[in-house]
C-alpha positions as CSV (number, residue, x, y, z in Angstrom):
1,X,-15.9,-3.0,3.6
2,X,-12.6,-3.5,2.5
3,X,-9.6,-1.4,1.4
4,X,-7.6,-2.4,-1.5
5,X,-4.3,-1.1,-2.2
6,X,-2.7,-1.7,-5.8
7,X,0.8,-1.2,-6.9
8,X,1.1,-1.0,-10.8
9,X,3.6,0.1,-13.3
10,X,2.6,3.8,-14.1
11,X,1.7,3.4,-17.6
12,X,-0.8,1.4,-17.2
13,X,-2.9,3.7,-14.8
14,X,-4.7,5.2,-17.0
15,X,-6.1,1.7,-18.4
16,X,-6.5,0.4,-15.0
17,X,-8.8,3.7,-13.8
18,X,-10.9,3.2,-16.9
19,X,-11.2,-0.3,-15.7
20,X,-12.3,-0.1,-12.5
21,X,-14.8,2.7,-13.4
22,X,-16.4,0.0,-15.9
23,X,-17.0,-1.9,-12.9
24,X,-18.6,0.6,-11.2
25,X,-15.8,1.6,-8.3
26,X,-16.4,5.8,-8.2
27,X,-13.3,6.8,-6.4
28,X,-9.7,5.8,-5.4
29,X,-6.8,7.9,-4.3
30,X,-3.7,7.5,-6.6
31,X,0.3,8.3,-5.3
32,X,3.3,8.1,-6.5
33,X,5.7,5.5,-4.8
34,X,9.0,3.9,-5.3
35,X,9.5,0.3,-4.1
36,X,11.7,-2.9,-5.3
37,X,10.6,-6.6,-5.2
38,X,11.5,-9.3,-7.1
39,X,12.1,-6.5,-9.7
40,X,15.3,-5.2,-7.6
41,X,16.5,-2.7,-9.6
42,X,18.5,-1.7,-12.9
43,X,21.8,0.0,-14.2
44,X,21.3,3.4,-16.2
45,X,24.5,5.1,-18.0
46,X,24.4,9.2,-17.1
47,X,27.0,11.6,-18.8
48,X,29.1,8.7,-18.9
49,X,28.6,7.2,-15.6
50,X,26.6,4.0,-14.9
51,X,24.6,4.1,-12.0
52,X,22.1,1.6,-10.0
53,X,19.0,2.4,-9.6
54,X,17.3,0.7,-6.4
55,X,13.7,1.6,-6.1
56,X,11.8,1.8,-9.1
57,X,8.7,4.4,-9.7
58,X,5.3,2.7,-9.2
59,X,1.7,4.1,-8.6
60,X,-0.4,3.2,-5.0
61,X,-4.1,2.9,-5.7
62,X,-6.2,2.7,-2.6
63,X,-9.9,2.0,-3.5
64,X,-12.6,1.6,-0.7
65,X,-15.5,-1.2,-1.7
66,X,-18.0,-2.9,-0.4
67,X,-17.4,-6.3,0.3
68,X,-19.3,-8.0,-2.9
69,X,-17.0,-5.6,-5.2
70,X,-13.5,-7.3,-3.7
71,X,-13.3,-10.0,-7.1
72,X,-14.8,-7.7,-9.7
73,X,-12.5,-5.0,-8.5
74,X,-9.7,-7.3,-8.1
75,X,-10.2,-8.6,-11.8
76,X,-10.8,-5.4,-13.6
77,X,-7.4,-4.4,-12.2
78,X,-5.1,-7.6,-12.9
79,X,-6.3,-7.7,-16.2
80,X,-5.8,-3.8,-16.9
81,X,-2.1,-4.1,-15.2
82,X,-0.8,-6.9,-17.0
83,X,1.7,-7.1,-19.5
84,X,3.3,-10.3,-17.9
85,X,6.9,-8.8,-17.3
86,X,8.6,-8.6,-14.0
87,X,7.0,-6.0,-12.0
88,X,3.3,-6.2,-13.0
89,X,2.6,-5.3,-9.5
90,X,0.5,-6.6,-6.6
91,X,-2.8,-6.4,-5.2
92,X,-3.5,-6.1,-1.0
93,X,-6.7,-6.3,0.5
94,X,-7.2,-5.5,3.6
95,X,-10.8,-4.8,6.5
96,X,-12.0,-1.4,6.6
97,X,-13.1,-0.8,9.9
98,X,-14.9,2.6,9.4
99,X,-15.2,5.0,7.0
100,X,-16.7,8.8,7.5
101,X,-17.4,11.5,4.9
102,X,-15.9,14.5,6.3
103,X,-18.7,16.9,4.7
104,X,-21.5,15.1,5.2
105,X,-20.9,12.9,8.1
106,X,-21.8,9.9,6.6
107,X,-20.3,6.8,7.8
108,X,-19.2,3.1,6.3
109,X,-20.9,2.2,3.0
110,X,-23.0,5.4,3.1
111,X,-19.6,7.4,2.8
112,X,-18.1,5.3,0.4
């Protein structure tokens, strides 16, 4: 199993979720987060003051797969988050150890 956590631009969720549903991923966890990277940050003009801006507002998707849904997942969502300007995102993946349903008490690929 492994956990993949993406980092997009937040108007492109939307297009992203309904791409990863076409490939047949069920569920993933979605937060709001506010990072920098090569992005940095940006000037914005308030009431007459100019201020910087450091982190910038992003959505974290965390999706749990089976191992043989790692490149199908990872495609569906590169090609659903770009626009090919700075700040795209990125994709990590990562080992899932375990996994357990809470309700059920199901565990690894049976809970996912």
């Amino acid at each position: 199993m492994k956990l993949i956590s993406a980092i997009i631009k937040p108007f492109k969720l939307d297009d992203v979720r309904e791409a990863i549903s076409s490939v047949g991923v069920e569920g993933l966890t979605v937060s709001e987060v506010k990072g920098f990277g090569r992005q940095k940050g940006h000037t914005e003009l308030y009431r007459g003051a100019e201020y910087q801006i450091d982190f910038l507002p992003k959505v974290k998707l965390e999706i749990a797969v089976k191992d043989d849904a790692v490149e199908r997942l990872i495609l569906a969502i590169t090609q659903s988050a770009y626009t090919g300007k700075i700040g795209d995102g990125k994709i990590f993946v990562v080992n899932l150890e375990q996994a357990l349903r809470i309700r059920t008490g199901e565990t690894d690929l049976a809970a996912l």
